[in-house]
C-alpha positions, 0 to 999 in steps of 0.5 A: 291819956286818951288811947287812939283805938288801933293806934300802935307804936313800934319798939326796935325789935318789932320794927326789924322783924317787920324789915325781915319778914317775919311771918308772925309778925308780919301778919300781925302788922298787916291787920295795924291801922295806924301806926307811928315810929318813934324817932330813937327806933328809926335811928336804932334802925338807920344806925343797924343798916349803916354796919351791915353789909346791905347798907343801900338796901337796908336803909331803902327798906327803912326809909320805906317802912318810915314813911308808911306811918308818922314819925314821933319826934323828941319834942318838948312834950316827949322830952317832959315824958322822958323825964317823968318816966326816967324819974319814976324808974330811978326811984324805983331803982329799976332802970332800963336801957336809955333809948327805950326810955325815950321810945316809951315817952314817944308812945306815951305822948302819941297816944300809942300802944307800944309793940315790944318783945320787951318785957321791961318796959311794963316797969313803966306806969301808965304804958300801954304794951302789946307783947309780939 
């Protein structure tokens, strides 16, 4: 895997602080060239707005900040990741959530640096992260 340089993946809870305005992060992401959002994350994102009390607003400010960057989608090449990664983990008897599973095969596959506050994702061999 060849890393695009500058090229960033965003987990859940970067996307959200993003959403909210948060001003560290928010000024770490001003300086992000490219980026892609992982499908699982947009979902995560519309299903989070769909169960507040915003929901208009919300989903308009995600639909915003979605079509700012390039949606990584579960196609056959995620899909192989998210197998190879989920295999790995069970072997390794250190799972995590499913989701973040296929958001990690996202990143893999576009050759991205995920973003997280997660620490669990550096079970997963060969991803790149970036703690915010």
């Amino acid at each position: 895997m060849t890393l695009t340089a500058g090229k960033y993946a965003l987990d859940t809870n970067i996307a959200i602080a993003v959403l909210n305005g948060d001003p560290v992060i928010s000024s770490r992401w001003s300086a992000v060239e490219a980026a892609v959002l992982p499908a699982p994350v947009l979902g995560e994102l519309l299903y989070g707005a769909r169960r507040s009390s915003r929901r208009t607003e919300n989903e308009a400010a995600i639909r915003a900040l979605a079509s700012s960057m390039e949606l990584a989608v579960c196609d056959e090449a995620v899909c192989s990741e998210y197998a190879r990664i989920k295999d790995a983990l069970a072997r390794t008897g250190r799972p995590i959530p499913e989701n973040d599973v296929w958001i990690a095969a996202c990143a893999l596959v576009s050759e991205a640096i995920l973003i997280t506050r997660d620490a669990h994702f550096a079970a997963i061999d060969g991803l790149p992260l970036d703690q915010w």
